[in-house]
PDB file of N, CA, C and O in Angstrom:
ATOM      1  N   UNK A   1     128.005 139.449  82.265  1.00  0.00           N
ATOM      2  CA  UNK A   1     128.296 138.551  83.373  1.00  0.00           C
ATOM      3  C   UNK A   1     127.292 137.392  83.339  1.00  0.00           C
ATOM      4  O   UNK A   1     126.096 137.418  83.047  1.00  0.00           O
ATOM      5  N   UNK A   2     127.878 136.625  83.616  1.00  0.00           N
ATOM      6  CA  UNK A   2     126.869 135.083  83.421  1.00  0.00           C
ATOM      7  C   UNK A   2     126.479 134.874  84.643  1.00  0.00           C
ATOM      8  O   UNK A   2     126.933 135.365  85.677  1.00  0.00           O
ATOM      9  N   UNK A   3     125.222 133.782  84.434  1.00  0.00           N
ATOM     10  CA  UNK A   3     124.554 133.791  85.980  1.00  0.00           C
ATOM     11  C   UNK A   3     125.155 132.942  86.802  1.00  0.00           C
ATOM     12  O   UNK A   3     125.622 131.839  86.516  1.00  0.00           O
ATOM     13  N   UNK A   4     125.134 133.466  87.808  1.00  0.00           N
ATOM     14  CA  UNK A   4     126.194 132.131  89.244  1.00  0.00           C
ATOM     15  C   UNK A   4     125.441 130.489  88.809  1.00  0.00           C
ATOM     16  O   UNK A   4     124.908 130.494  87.699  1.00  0.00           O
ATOM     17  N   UNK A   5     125.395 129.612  89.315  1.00  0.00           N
ATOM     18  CA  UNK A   5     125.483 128.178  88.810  1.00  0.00           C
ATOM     19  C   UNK A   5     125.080 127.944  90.392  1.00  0.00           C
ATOM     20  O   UNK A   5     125.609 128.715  91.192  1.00  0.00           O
ATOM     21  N   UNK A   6     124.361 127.138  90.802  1.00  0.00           N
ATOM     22  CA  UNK A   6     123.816 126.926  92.450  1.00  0.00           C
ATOM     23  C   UNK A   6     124.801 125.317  92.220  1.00  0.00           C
ATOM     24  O   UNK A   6     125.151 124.670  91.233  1.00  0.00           O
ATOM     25  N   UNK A   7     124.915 125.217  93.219  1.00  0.00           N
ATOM     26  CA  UNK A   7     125.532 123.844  93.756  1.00  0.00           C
ATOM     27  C   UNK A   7     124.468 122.653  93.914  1.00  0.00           C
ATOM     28  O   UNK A   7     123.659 122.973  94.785  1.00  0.00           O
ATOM     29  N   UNK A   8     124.255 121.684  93.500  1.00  0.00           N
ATOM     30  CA  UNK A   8     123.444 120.814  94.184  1.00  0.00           C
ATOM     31  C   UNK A   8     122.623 120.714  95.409  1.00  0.00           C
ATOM     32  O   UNK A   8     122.944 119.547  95.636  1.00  0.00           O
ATOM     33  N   UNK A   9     121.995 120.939  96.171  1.00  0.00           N
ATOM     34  CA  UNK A   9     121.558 120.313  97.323  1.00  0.00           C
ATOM     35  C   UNK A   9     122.462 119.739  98.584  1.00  0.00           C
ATOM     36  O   UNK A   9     122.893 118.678  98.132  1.00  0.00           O
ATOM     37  N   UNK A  10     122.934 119.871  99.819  1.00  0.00           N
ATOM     38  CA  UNK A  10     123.042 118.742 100.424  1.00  0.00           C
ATOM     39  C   UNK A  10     122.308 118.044 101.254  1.00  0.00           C
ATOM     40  O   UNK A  10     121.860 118.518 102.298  1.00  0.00           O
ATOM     41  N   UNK A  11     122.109 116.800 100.846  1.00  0.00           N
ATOM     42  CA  UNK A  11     120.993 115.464 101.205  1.00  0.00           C
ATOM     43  C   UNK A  11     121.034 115.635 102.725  1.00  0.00           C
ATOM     44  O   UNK A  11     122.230 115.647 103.016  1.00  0.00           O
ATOM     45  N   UNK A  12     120.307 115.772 103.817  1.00  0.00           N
ATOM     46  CA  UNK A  12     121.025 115.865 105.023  1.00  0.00           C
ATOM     47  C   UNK A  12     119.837 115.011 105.699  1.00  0.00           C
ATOM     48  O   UNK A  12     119.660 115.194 106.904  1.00  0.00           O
ATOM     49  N   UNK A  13     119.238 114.349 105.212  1.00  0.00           N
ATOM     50  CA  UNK A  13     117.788 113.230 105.333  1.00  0.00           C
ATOM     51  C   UNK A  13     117.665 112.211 104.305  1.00  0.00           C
ATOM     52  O   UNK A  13     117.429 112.301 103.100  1.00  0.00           O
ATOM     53  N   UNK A  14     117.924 111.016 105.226  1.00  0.00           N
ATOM     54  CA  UNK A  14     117.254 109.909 104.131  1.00  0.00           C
ATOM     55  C   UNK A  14     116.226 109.977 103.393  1.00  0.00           C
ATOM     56  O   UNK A  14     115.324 110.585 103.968  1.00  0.00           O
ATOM     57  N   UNK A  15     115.950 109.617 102.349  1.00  0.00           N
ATOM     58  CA  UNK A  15     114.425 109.147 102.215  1.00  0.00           C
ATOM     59  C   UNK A  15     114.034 108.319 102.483  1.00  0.00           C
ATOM     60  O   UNK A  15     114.840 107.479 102.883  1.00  0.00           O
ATOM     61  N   UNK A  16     112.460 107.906 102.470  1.00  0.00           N
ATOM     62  CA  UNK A  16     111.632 106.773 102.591  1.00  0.00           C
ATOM     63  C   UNK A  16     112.349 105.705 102.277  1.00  0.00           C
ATOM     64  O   UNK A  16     112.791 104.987 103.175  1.00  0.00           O
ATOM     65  N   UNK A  17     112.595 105.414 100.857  1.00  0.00           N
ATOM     66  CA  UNK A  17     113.910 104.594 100.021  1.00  0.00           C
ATOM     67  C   UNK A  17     114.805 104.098 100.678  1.00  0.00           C
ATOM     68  O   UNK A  17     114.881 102.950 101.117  1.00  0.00           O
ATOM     69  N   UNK A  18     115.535 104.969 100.771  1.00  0.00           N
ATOM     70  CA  UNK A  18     116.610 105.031 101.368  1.00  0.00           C
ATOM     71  C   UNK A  18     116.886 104.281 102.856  1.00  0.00           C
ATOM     72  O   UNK A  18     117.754 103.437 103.078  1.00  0.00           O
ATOM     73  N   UNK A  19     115.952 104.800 103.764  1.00  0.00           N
ATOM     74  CA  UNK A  19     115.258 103.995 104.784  1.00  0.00           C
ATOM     75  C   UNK A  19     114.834 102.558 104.896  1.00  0.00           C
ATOM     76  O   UNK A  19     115.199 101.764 105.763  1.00  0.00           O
ATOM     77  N   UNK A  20     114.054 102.345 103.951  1.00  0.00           N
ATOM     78  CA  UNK A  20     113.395 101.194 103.680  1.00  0.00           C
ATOM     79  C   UNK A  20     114.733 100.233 103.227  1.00  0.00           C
ATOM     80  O   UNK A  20     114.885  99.172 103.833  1.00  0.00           O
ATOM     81  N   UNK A  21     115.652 100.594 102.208  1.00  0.00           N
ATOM     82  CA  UNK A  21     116.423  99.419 101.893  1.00  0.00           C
ATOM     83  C   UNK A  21     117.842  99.138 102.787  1.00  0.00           C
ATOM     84  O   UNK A  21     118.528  98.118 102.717  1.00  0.00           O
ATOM     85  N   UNK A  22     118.091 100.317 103.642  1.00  0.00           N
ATOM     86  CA  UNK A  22     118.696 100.232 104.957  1.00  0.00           C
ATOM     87  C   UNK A  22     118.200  99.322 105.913  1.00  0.00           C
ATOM     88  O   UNK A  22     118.865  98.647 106.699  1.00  0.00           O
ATOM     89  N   UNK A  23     116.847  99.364 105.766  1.00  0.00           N
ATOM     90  CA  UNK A  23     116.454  97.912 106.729  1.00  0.00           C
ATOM     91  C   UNK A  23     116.219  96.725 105.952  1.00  0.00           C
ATOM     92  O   UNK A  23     116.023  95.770 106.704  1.00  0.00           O
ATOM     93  N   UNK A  24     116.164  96.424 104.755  1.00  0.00           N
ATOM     94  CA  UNK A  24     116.067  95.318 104.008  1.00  0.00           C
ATOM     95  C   UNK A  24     117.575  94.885 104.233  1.00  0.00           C
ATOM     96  O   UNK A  24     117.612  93.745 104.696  1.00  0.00           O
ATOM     97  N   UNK A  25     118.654  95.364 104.074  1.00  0.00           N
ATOM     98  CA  UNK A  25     119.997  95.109 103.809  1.00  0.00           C
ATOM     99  C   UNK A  25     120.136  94.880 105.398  1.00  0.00           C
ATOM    100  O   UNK A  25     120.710  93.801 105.546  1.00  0.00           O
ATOM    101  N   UNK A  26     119.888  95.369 106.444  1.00  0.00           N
ATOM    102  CA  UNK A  26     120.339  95.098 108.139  1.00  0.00           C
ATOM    103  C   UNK A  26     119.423  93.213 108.129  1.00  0.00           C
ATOM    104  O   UNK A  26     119.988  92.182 108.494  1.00  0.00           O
ATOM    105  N   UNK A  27     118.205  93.291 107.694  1.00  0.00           N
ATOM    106  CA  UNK A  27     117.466  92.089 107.894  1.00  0.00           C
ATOM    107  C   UNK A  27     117.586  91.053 107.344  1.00  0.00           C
ATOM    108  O   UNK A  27     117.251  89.943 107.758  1.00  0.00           O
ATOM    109  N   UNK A  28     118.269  91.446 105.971  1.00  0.00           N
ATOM    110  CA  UNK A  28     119.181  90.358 105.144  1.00  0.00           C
ATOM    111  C   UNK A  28     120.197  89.495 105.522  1.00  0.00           C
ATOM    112  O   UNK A  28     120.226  88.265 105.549  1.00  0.00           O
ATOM    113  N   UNK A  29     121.249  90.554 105.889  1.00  0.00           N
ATOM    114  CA  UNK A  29     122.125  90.167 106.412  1.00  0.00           C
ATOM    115  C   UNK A  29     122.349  89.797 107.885  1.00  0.00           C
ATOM    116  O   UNK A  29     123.387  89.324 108.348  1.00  0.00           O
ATOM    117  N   UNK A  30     121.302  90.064 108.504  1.00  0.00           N
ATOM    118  CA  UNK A  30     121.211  89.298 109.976  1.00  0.00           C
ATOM    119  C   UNK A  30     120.924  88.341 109.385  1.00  0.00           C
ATOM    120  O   UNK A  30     121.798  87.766 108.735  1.00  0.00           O
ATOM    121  N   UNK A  31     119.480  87.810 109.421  1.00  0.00           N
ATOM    122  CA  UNK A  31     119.189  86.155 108.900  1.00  0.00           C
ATOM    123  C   UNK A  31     120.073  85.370 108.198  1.00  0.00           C
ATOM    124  O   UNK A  31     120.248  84.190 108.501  1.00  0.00           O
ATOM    125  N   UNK A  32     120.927  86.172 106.846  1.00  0.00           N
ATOM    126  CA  UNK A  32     122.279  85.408 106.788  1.00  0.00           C
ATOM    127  C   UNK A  32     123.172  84.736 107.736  1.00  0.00           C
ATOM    128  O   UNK A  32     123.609  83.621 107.451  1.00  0.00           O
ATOM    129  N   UNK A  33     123.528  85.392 108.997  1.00  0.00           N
ATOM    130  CA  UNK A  33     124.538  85.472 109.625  1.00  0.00           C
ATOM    131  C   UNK A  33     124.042  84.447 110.710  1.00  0.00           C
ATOM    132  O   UNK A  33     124.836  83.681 111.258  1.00  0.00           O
ATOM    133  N   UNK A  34     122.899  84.460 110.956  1.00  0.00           N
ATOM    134  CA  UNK A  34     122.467  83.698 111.972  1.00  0.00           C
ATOM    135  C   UNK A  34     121.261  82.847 111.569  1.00  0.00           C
ATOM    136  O   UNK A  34     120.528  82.526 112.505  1.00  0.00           O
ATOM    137  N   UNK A  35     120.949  82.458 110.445  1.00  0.00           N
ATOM    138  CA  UNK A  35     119.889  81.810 109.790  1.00  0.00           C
ATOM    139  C   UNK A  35     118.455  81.340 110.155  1.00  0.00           C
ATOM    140  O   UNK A  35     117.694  80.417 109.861  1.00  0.00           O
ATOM    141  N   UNK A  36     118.481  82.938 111.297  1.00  0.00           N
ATOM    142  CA  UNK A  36     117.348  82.792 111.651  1.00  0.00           C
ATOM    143  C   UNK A  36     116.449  83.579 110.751  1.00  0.00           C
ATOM    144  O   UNK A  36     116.863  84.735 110.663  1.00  0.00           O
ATOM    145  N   UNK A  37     115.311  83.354 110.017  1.00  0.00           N
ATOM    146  CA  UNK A  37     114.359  84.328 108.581  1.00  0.00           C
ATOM    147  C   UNK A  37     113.028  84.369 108.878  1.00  0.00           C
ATOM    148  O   UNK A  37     112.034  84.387 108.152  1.00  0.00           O
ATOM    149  N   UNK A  38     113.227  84.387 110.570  1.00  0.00           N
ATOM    150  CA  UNK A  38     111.417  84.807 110.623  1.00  0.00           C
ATOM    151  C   UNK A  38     111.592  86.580 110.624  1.00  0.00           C
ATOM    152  O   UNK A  38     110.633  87.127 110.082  1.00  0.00           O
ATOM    153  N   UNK A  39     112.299  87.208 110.969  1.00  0.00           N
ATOM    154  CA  UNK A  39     112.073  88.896 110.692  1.00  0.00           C
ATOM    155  C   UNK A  39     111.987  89.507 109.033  1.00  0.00           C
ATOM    156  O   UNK A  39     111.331  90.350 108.421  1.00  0.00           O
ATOM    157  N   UNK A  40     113.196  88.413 108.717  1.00  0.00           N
ATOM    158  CA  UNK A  40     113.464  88.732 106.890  1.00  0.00           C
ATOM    159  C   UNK A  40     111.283  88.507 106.059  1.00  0.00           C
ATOM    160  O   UNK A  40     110.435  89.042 105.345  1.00  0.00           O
ATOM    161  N   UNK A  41     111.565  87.367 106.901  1.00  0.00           N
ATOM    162  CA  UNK A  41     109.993  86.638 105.863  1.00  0.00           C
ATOM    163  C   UNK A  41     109.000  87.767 106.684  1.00  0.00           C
ATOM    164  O   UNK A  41     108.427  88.513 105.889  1.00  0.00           O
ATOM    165  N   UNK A  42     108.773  87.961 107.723  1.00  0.00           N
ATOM    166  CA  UNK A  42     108.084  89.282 107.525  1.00  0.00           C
ATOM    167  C   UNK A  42     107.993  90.577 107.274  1.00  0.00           C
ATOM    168  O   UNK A  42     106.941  91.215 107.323  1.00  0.00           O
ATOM    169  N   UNK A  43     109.505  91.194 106.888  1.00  0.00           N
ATOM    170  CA  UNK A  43     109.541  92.142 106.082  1.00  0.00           C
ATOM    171  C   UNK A  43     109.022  92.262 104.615  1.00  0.00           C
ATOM    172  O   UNK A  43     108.479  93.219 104.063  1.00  0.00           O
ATOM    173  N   UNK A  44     109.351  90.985 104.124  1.00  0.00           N
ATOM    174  CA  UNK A  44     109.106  90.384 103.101  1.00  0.00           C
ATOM    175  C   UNK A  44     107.788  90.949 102.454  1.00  0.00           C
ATOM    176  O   UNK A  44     107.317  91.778 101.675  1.00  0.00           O
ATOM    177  N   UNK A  45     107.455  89.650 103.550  1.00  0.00           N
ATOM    178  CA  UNK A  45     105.434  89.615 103.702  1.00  0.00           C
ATOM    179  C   UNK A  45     104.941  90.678 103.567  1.00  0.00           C
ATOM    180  O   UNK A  45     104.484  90.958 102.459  1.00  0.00           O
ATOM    181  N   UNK A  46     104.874  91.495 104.491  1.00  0.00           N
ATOM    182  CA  UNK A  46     104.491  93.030 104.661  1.00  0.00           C
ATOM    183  C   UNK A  46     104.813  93.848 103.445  1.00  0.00           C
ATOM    184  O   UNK A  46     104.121  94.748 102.968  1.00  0.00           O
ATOM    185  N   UNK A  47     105.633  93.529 103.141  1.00  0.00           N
ATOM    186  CA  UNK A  47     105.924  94.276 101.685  1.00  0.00           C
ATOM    187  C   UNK A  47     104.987  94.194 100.475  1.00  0.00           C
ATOM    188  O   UNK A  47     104.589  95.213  99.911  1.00  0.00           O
ATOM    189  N   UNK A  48     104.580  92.734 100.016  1.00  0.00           N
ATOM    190  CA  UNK A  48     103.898  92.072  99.106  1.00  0.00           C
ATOM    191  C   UNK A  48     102.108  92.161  99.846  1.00  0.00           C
ATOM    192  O   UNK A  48     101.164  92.120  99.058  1.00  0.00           O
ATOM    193  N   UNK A  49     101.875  92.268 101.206  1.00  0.00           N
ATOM    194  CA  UNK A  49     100.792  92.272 101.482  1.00  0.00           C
ATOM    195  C   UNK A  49     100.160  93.342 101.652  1.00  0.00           C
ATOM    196  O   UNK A  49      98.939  93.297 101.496  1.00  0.00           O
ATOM    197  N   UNK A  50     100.985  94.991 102.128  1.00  0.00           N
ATOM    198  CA  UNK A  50     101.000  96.107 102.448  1.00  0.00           C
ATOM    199  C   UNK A  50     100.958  96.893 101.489  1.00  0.00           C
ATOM    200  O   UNK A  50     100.968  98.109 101.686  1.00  0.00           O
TER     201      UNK A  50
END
């Protein structure tokens, strides 16, 4: 008899990642939409300075 085979994982939590580019993509596309880029430029910032 061969050994059972486990199923993958289910993900039931973002990651950090995952998180992080969920708010890059919400802050993107706000400042797109309304061309306002002072939240975008400090996500930005914080990124490169942090």
């Amino acid at each position: 008899m061969s050994p059972a085979v486990k199923p993958p994982p289910v993900l039931t939590a973002a990651t950090d990642a995952d998180t992080a580019h969920r708010r890059l993509v919400r802050t993107f596309v706000a400042a797109a939409q309304t061309g306002d880029l002072t939240e975008l430029e400090e996500l930005l910032a914080a990124d490169v300075t942090g």
